[in-house]
Every structure is written in structure tokens, then in C-alpha cells.
N, C-alpha and C positions, 0 to 999 in steps of 0.2 A: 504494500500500500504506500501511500503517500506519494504518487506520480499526479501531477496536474491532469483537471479533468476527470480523476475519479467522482465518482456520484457517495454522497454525505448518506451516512447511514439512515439515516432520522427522517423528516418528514421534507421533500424535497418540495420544489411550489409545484404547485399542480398534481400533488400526487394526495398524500396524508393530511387530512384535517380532523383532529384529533374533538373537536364541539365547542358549542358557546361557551360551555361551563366546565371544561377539565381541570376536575380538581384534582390537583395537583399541591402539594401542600409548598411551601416556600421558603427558603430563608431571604425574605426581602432586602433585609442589611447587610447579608454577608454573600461572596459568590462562592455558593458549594456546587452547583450544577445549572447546564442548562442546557434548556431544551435544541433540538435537532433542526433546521429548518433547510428550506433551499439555499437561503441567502442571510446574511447579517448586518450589521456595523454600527459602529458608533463610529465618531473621533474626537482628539483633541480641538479646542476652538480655535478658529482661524479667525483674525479679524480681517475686515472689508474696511476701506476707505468710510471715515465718517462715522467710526464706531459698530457699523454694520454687523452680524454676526453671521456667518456662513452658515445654511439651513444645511447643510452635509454636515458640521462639524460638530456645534451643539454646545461645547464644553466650553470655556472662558479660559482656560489652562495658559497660559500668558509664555512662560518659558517652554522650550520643546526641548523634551525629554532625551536623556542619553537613552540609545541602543540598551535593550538588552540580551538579544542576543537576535542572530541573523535569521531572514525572514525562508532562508532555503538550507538545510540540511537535519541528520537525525541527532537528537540531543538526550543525552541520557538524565534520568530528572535526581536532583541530588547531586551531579556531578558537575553537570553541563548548565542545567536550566533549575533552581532553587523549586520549592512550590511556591504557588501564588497566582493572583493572576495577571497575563498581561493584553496587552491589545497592540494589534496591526490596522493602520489605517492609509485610505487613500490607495487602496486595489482596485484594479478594474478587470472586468470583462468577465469575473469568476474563476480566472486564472488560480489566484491563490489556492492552495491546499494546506491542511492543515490535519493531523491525527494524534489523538495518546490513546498509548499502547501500553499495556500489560505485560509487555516482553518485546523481544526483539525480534521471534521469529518470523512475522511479515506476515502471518495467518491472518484469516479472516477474525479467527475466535481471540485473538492477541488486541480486538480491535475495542479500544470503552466510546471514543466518540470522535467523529469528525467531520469537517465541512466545506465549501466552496464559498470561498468570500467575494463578494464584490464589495467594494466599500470599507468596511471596517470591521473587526472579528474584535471580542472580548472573548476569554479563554480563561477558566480557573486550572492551571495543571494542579493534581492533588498529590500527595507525600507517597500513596500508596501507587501511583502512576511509573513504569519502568522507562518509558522512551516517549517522547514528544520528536514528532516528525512535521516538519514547513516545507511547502515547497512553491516556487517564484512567489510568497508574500513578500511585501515590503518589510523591514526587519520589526520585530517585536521587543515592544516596551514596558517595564512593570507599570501597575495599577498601584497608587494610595487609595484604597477604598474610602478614606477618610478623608480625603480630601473634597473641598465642594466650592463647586463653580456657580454659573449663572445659568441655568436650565432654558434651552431654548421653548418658543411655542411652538415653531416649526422644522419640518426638517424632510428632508431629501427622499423621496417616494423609494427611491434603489440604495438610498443611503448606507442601509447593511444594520449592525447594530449597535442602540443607542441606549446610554444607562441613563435610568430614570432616576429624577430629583440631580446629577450631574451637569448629561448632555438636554437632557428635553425634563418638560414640567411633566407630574401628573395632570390630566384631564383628559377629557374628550376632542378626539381630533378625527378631520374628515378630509379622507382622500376620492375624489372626483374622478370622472371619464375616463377608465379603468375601461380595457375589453379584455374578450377572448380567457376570464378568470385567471388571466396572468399575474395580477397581484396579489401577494401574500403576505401575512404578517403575522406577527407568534409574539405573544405575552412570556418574559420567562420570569422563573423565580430567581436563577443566578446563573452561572456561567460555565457550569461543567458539561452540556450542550447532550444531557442523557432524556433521555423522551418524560422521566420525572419532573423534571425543569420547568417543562410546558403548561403553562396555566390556562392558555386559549390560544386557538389561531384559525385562520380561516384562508381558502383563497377567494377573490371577489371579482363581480364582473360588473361593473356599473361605478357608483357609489357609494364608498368605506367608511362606515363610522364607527370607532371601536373610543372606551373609555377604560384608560392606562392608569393604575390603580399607584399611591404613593407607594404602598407596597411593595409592588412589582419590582423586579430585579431592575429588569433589560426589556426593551421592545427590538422587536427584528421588521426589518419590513427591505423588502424584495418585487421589482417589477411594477412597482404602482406607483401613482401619479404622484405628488407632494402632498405631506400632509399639514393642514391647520387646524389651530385649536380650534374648538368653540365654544367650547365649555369648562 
């Protein structure tokens, strides 16, 4: 595993849609897992001319972070890659790949979770995790979970995934002229990207209204239009 192009175990867009109400329980403050989706992203804040806040980026994060380690090769965790979580942002096309593994032997069953980024990936590696695998991501950065920014209202329909109360506010937000149910989007509880993680998601063929709970980890959203609040 882990060649670009692999298809993410979990619920890809247009395939899994797991219901309004997958309860799924959470740890909102802390990121121990998250759910599986086609696509993800958050990112750090980027400003625009004028104060402006880039609707892809979300976060206020002012300084840009050192590397922590490169966005393409196998990393053993404890040796290589610490646990914790971190994030890759500013991917495109879905190129990115990303996996942790249980061992090293490249089996299917060696596999706990992984995904195609477009946008921006959040990832918790855990202690009990053998091998974290990137491949063409842009390199990966640790997460202060502690740390807090200025929560966009808006944000980027393919954006990838974004952490709540961070990058974007809780509320209700609606994403517009959407076809062919190409857009999706996944409520998670934290960032281990395991189908527990998944609090709700859907894919949509019109007009998306979904309400992103303070709770809530992470929103993912994949293929649909831009979202704004309204509530």
C-alpha cells in the first residue's frame, strides 16, 4: 500500500453514506480517531490582502510551521514520526496518499486507516500504530490541539478537512448547485480517520445544509460547491 491513487478504505464520495444520525460517540477535544471519507482538509490561515481570510485555509495560525517530517516516504512511528497528530495542507488533484499500519508487511490486514487528500488531511498517528506511510503529500506538520485561532464562517466546497472551533465556527452552513451527488461531506469526532470517527455524512445532489456541532472534531467536505454559514 501506500502508492498514489490507491482508493481510502472508508467511505469514498459517492460510494458509503453511513445516515443522518451515526452515532458514533466522540472525543470532540481531543483527536483519537477519524472517520474515512473520499476526501478531507483543513489548513493553516493564509491571509489575503486587507485582512481577508482565505475560505481554503480557515485557521489564523500567523507563523508557518516547521516541517515535521516529509510528505513522501515510510516512517516508523516512535522512531521516525513521534504520536500525535499532524496535518498536510495545500494538495491537489487527490494525488496525496497517506496510510498507518500495524506492521510493515504491506498486507491488506496490516492496514488501520487511510486516505486521498485533496486539500488538507488532519491525521492522529497513535503510540500503538507500527508505520505511517505519505506518498507525493506536501510534507506534514504537528498539530497544538491547544492552540486557537479565529474560526472561519466559510470555507472551500473541495477544501478537504477542517477543524472545528480552529479553522471554521460551529453552525449551520449551506452549500449550493451541487450535481450528479458528487458532493460529500462527513462530520468527524477526531482524526484517527477509523469509520468510528464518523458522526454523519452524506453525499448531495442539489442543495447542502448540514449543522456542524461545537463538539464535533473535524468537518471533511469533498466535490461541493463553497460553503456559508447561516446559522
Amino acid at each position: 500500500m501506500g502508492m498514489k491513487g490507491k482508493i481510502a478504505l472508508g467511505a469514498v464520495v459517492g460510494v458509503v453514506v453511513i445516515g443522518v444520525a451515526s452515532a458514533n460517540a466522540g472525543d470532540g477535544g481531543s483527536d483519537s480517531g477519524s472517520g474515512k471519507s473520499g476526501k478531507g482538509s483543513s489548513a493553516s490561515a493564509q491571509s489575503k490582502p486587507g485582512g481577508e481570510k482565505d475560505k481554503d485555509a480557515g485557521t489564523t495560525e500567523v507563523a508557518k510551521k516547521k516541517a515535521a517530517f516529509s510528505g513522501s516516504g515510510d516512517f516508523e512511528v516512535g522512531t521516525d514520526v513521534k504520536p500525535g497528530t499532524y496535518r498536510t495542507t495545500s494538495n491537489s488533484d487527490g494525488l496525496c496518499y497517506w496510510e498507518r499500519a500495524k506492521d510493515a508487511s504491506g498486507e491488506m490486514d496490516s492496514l488501520l486507516a487511510n486516505d486521498n487528500v485533496s486539500g488538507t488531511s488532519y491525521v492522529t498517528v497513535k503510540a500503538t500504530d507500527k508505520l505511517f506511510k505519505s506518498s507525493d503529500c506536501n510534507d506534514w506538520e504537528a498539530v497544538d490541539l491547544k492552540a486557537k485561532g479565529s474560526p472561519a464562517s466559510e470555507m472551500a466546497g473541495d477544501g478537504g478537512m477542517f477543524r472545528v472551533g480552529a479553522d471554521i465556527a460551529p453552525g449551520t452552513y449551506k452549500s449550493t448547485g451541487n450535481a450528479d451527488d458528487s458532493c460529500y461531506w462527513e462530520r468527524d469526532k477526531n482524526a484517527e480517520h477509523s469509520m468510528d470517527s464518523i458522526i454523519a455524512n452524506d453525499n448531495v445532489n442539489g442543495t447542502a445544509v448540514v449543522t456542524i456541532s461545537s463538539s464535533d472534531g473535524y468537518f471533511k467536505t469533498a466535490g461541493c460547491k463553497d460553503w456559508k454559514k447561516t446559522g
